[in-house]
C-alpha positions in Angstrom: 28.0 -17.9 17.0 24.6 -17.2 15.1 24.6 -19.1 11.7 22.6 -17.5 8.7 19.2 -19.3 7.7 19.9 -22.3 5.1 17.5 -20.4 2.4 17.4 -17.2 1.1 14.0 -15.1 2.0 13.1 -15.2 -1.5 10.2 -17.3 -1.1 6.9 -14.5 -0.5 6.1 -16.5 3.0 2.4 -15.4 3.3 0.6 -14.1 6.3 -0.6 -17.1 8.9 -4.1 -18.3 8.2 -4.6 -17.9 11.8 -4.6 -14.1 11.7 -8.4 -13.1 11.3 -7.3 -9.8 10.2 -9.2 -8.6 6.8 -6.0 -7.5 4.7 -6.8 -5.8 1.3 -4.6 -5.2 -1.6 -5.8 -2.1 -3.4 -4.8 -0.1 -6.0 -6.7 3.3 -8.2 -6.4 4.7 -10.8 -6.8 8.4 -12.0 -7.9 10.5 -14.8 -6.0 14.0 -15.2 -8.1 17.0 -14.6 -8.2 20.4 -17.3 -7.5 23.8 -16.8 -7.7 26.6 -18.9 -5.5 29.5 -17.8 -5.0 33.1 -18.8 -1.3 34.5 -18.3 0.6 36.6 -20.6 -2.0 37.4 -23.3 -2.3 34.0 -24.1 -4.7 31.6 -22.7 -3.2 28.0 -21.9 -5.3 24.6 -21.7 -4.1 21.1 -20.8 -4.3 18.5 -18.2 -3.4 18.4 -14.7 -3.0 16.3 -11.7 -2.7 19.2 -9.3 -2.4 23.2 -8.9 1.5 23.2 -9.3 1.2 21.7 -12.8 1.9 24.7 -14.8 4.1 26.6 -12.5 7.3 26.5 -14.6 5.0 28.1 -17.5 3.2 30.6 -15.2 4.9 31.2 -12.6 2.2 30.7 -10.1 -0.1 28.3 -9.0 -3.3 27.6 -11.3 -6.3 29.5 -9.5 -9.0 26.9 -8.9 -11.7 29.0 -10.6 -9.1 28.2 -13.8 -9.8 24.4 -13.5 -12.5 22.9 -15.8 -12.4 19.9 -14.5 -10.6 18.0 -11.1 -9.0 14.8 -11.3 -10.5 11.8 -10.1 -10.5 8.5 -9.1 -11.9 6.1 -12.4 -11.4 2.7 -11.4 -9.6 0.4 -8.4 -8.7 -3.0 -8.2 -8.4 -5.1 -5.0 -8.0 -8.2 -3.6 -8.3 -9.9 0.2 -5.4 -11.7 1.3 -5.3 -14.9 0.8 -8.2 -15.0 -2.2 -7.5 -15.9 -5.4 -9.6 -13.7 -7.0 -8.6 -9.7 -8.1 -11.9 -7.8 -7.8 -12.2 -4.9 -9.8 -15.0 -1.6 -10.2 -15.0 1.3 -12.4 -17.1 4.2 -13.3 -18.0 3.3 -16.7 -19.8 0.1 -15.0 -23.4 -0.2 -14.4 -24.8 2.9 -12.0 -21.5 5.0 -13.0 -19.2 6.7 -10.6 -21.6 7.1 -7.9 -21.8 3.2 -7.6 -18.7 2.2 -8.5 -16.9 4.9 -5.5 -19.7 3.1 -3.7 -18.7 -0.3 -4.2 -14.7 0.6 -3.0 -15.9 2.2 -0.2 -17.7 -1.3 0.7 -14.4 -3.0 0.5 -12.5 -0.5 3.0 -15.6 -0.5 5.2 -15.1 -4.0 5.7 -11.0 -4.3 5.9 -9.2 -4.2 8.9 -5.9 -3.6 7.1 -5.0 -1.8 3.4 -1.8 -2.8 1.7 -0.6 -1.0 -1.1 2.3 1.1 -2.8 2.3 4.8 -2.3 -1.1 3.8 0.0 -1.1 6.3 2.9 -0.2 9.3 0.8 -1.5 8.6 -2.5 -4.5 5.9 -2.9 -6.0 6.4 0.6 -6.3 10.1 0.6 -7.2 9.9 -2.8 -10.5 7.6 -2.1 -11.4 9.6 0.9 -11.4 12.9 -0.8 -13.9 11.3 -3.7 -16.2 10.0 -0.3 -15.9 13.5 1.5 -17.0 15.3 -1.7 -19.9 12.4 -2.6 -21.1 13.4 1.2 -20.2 9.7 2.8 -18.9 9.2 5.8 -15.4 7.8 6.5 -15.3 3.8 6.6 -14.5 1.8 9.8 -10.7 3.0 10.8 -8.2 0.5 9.5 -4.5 -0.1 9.1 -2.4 1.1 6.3 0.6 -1.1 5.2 2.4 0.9 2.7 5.2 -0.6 0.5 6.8 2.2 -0.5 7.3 3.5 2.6 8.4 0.0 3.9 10.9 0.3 1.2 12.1 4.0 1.5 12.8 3.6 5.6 14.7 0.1 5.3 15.8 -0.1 2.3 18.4 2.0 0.3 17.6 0.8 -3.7 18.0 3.8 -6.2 14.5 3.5 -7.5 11.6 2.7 -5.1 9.1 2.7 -7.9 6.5 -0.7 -7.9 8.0 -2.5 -10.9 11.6 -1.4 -10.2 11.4 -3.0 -6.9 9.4 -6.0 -8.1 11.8 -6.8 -10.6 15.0 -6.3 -8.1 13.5 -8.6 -5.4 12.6 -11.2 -8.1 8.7 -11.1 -7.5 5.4 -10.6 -9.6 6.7 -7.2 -11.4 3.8 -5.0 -13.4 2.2 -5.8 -16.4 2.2 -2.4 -18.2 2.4 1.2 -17.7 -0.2 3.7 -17.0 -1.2 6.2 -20.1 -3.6 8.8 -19.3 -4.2 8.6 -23.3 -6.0 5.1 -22.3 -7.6 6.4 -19.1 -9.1 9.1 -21.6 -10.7 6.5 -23.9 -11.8 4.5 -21.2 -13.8 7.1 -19.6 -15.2 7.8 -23.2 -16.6 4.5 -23.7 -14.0 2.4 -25.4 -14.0 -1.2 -24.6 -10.5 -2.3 -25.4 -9.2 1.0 -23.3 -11.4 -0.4 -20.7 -10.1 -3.8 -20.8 -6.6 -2.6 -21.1 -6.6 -0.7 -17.8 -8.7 -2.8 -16.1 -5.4 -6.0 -16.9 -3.0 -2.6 -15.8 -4.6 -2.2 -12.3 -5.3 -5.8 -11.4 -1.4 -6.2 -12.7 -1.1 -3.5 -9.5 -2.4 -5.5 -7.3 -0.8 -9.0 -8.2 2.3 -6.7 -7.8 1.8 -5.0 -4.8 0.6 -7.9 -2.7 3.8 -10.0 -3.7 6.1 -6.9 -2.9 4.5 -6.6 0.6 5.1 -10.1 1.5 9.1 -10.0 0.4 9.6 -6.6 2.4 7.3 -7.9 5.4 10.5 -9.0 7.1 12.2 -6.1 6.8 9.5 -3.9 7.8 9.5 -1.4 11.3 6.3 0.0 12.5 3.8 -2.9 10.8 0.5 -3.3 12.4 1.3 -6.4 14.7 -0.1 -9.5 13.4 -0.5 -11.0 16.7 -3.2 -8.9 17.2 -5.5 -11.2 15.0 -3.8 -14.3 16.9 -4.3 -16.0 20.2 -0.5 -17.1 20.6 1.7 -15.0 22.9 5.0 -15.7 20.4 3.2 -15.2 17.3 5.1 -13.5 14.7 5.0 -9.3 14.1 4.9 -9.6 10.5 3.0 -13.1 9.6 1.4 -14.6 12.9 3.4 -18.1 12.4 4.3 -19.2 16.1 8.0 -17.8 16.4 10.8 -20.2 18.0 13.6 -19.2 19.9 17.1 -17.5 18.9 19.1 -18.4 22.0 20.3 -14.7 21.8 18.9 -12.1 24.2 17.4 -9.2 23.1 17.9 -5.5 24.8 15.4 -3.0 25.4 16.7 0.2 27.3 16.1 -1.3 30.9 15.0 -4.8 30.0 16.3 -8.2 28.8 14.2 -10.6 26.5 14.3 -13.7 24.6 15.2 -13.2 20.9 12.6 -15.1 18.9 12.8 -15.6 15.2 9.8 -16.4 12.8 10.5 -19.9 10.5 8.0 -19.0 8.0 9.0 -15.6 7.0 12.4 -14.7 9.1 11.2 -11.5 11.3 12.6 -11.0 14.5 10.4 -10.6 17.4 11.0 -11.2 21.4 8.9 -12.8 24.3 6.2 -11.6 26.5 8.2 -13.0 29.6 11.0 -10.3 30.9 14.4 -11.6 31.9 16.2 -10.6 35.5 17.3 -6.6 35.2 20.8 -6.2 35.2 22.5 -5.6 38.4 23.4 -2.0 38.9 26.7 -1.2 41.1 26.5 1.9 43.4 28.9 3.8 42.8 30.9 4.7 45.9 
């Protein structure tokens, strides 16, 4: 009879210091974009984060000749596993957007794996739409590790949002919300907007790396951290050196192992493949 571990997995076990992966934390953030529509004999102005944004008023998709302005990316906030420090680039920074989406683009270019919430449909897409339109070319393919989707496929919590599940799981929740009021002002020049959002997205960050390392074990479909390790049995989800069960595990015509991580609690199975099970002919 299995027995339970003696402690809860409430601990954030990290990632092995033997994987030489380059895992980054990254987080933007985005300014709303302005429209100014005709409909109705009335002409209607306000902000936008994409061409559906006025459809209840409407009826219809905004035209992109109405837009005066798209949304963008403003500032991001990152940090490489295992490093203390939570770097940090915006446009209102020394050689404006052009260096600052230059400067993110340097820290993908160089990762091997991108952890964040809402980071394969949302921050990702997000940054390489701003390099397509600045004419760069795409950064050295990587791995996306994203939280939310970790959360919504194995998980079943009524709200899957960053600080809801931070808080539930009893790690590093946010430090604020975002306002597009101070995204405004700090676009605009003003140094305690700036500051402000800056804390917000590094707060992301802090967040987002300690979420990824509670769900880690309960993750499917992870880049395999034994890719980055020379052990055979290294664990899926950290790249500890995983011990044995003493339970077999099934695959659909093959027998295995069970092996079982001690740092972080992720199941895994060995390289070696037990003896087939017999099959009877029938008469």
């Amino acid at each position: 009879m299995s027995t339970a571990p003696n402690r809860l997995a409430n601990i954030q076990p990290r990632i092995s210091k033997n994987v030489t992966a380059r895992a980054l934390t990254i987080d933007i953030e985005r300014l709303p974009g302005r429209v100014s529509v005709y409909h109705g004999g009335f002409t209607t102005t306000g902000n936008i984060w994409d061409l559906n944004a006025l459809k209840h008023v409407i009826g219809r998709r905004i035209h992109a000749d109405d837009v005066i302005e798209w949304p963008r990316t403003i500032c991001a906030a990152a940090r490489w596993y295992g490093d203390e420090e939570v770097m940090f680039a915006a446009e209102w920074e020394v050689g404006g957007y052009d260096a600052f989406m230059r400067q993110v683009w340097s820290w993908v270019d160089e990762a091997d794996i991108l952890i964040g919430h809402n980071m394969a449909a949302f921050d990702s897409k997000h940054l390489m739409s701003g390099w397509a339109e600045m004419g760069l070319p795409a950064p050295s393919p990587y791995k996306v590790i994203d939280t939310l989707k970790i959360a919504r496929g194995s998980l079943n919590m009524e709200s899957n949002t960053l600080d809801s599940l931070a808080k539930r799981l009893g790690v590093d929740a946010k430090t604020d919300k975002y306002d597009a009021r101070t995204a405004k002002a700090a676009v605009s020049g003003d140094k305690a907007a700036q500051e402000k959002l800056a804390e917000y997205n590094r707060g992301d960050i802090i967040a987002s790396e300690a979420l990824f390392d509670r769900l880690r074990p309960y993750a499917k479909g992870l880049p395999h951290m034994g890719m980055w390790v020379d052990d055979e049995n290294a664990c899926p989800s950290c790249g500890e050196t995983m011990k044995p069960t003493g339970k077999r595990v099934h695959a659909n015509v093959q027998a295995y192992d069970g092996l079982r991580c001690p740092s972080c609690g992720a199941h895994g199975r060995s390289t070696v493949k037990l003896k087939s099970p017999t099959r009877t002919r029938q008469a």
